[in-house]
N, C-alpha and C positions, 0 to 999 in steps of 0.2 A: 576654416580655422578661425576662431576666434581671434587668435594672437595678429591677426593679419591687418596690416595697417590700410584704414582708407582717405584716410585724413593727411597727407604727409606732413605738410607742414606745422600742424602738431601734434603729431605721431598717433592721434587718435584712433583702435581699432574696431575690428568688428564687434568684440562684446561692449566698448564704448556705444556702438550703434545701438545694440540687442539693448544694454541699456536705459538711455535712453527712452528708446519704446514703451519699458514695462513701464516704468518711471511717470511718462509722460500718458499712459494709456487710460487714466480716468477722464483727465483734462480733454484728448485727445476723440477718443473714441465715437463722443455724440453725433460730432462732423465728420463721421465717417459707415456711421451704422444705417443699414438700408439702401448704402449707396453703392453702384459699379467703381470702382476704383480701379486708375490706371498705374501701374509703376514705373520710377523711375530706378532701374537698376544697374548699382556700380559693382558689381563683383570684385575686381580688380583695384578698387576704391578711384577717386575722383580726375585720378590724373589717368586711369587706364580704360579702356572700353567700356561707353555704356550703350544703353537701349530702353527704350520706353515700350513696356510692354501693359499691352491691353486684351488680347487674348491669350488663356491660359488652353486654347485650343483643345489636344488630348495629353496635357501634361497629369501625371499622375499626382495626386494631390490630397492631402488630411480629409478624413471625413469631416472633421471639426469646421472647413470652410467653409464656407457657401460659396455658391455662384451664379449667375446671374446670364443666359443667350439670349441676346440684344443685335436682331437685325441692322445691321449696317446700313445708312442711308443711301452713303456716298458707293457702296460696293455692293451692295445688296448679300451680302455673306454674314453669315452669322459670329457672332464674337460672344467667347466667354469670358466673360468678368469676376476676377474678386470682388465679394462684396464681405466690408470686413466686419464683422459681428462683437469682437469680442478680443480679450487681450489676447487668445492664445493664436487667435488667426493675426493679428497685428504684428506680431512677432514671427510668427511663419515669416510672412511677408519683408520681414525687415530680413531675415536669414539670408534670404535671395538677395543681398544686397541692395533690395529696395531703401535706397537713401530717402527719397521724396515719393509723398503719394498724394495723389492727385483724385479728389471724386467726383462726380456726375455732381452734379446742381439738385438733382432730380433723388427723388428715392424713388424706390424699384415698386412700390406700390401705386404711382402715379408718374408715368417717366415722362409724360408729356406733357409735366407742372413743374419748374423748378421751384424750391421753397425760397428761393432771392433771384436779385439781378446782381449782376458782374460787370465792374468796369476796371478793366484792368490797364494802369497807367504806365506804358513801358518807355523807357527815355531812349534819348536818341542821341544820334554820334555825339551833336552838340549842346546838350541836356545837360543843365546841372539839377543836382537833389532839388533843392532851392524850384526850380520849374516844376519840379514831380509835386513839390509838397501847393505850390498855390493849385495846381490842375485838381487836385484832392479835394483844398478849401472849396474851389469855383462849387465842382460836384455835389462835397457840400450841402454850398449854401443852396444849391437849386434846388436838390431833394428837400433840404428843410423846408423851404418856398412850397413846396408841393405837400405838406406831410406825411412826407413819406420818410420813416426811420430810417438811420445810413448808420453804417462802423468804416475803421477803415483800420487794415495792416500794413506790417510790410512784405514784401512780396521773400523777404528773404535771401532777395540778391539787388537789382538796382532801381526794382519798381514798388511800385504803389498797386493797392487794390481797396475797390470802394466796394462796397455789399448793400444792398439794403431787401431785409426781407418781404417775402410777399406772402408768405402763409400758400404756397402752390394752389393760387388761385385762379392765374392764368395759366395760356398754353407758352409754350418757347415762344411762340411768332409772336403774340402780343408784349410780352417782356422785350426780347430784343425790338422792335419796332421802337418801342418805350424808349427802350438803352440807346440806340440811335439817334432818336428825337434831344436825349439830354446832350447826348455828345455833340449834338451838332449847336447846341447853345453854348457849350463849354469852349467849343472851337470857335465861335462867334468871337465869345468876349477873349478868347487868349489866341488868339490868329496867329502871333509873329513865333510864338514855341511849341503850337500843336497840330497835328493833322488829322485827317482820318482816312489817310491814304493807307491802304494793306499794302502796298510796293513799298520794301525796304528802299529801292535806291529813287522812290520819287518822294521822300518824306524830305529829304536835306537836313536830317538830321535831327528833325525835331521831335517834340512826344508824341507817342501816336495813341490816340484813345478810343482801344481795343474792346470796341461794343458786342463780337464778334463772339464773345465767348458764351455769350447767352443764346445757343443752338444744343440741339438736341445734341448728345456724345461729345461737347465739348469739356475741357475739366480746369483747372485749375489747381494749385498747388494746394493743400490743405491747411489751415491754421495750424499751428503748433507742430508743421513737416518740419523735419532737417531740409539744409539744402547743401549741395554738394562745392560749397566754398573752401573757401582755404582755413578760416577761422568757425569753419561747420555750424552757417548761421540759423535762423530759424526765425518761419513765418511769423508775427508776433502781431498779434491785436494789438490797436492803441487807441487811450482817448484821444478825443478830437485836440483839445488841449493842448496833447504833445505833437499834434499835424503842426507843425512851424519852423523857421529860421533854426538850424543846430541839430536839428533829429538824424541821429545816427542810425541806419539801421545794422551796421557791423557789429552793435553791442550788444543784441538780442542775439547769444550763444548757447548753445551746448553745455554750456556751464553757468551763462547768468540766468537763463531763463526760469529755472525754478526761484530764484532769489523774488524774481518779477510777480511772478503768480502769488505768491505767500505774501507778498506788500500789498499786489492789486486786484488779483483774483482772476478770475477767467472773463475779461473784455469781451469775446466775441459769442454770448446766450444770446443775443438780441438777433443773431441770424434766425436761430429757428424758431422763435414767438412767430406770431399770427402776421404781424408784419403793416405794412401802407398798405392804403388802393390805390390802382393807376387813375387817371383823368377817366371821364367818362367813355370817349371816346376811344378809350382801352376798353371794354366790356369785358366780364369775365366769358370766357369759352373753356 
């Protein structure tokens, strides 16, 4: 049902979501087409059961979608994927209560090239914004150092996310090695708020700078996703500019965002340009 609320707190429902989508689906769709895309599904909206589904297995489904069987690394089992084309599958997909959709790095024409690298800055027990936003700058200014082009969002709940594209000219293994190498300078210079410990309970709480995501079937929230907050936030490209002391990312809503786009237009094109080159020592493969 449409009338069904998934937003409680401000009563936002299902065709507010369906919404949404159509609404947002020109802006939206570039970063999502060619790509396997995972969902994050609230049926019950944000306070009731979800699941993160990535196989659409033998679910009967529109001819309209596409899909995508993509052997599993870690399981060796085959996975079918939405891969979303187009406004009328985007909205399929939002029906299911896909609040957030998450894509491959990768398009389905080259899956062992992602078009960027991913550093995803997630804060910790005792993380303020203020930490997430210098971890950003560090990032950065090292990519700038490097010439390699960066964007950054927000993650749409209490993180950061750095991008910079690569035009899918390396493999995953060369990217992330890359992504490791930056993080481990970034943790250099901000030692006492960051880690790169993947154990929640050996980080103490600090940022942990998740290089991790630049592997094959890994995903990420999508630019311009809802996310299933209470104020129904949303991933939101920003200039570098706004990376500083005061950046709210609670303001970027369901309701302001188009206000955003018509001031400053769609921030995040520079992902899928031609992008940096790694250091030599990254060779393309």
């Amino acid at each position: 049902m449409k009338s069904k609320i998934l937003w409680p707190e401000k009563k936002y429902t299902k065709a507010d979501l369906l919404n949404y989508y159509e609404k947002i689906a020109k802006v939206l769709l570039p970063y999502l087409k060619d790509r396997p895309v995972a969902l994050n599904r609230y049926p019950e909206g944000i306070e009731g059961i979800h699941f993160f589904q990535k196989n659409l297995g033998n679910q009967k489904i529109p001819g309209f979608v596409k899909t995508v069987t993509i052997r599993a690394a870690s399981t060796g089992k085959n996975v079918r994927y939405a891969v979303c084309q187009n406004k009328q599958t985007l909205l399929y997909l939002a029906d299911l209560g896909s609040i957030e959709m998450h894509p491959f790095a990768a398009r389905v024409q080259k899956l062992d090239k992602p078009d960027y690298l991913i550093f995803d800055i997630d804060p910790g027990t005792r993380s303020t914004f203020d930490d997430l936003i210098k971890v950003a700058q560090t990032y950065h200014a090292i990519l700038d150092s490097k010439g390699i082009p960066n964007v950054c969002k927000t993650s749409g709940k209490r993180g950061l996310h750095v991008y910079a594209p690569l035009g899918a000219k390396y493999t995953y293994e060369k990217v992330r090695a890359f992504a490791l190498e930056v993080s481990q300078e970034v943790n250099r210079q901000l030692l006492d708020i960051t880690t790169l410990e993947q154990r929640i309970n050996k980080r103490k709480g600090r940022v942990y700078l998740d290089y991790t995501r630049n592997s094959k079937g890994q995903t990420v929230v999508c630019a311009y996703s809802l996310r299933p907050t209470p104020d129904a936030t949303v991933s939101t490209p920003l200039l570098w500019s706004e990376v500083k002391k005061g950046l709210d990312p609670k303001k970027f809503t369901i309701k302001t965002i188009f206000k955003r786009l018509e001031k400053k237009g769609d921030l995040w094109k520079l992902v899928l340009q031609k992008g940096g080159t790694l250091p030599k020592t990254y060779a393309r493969a």
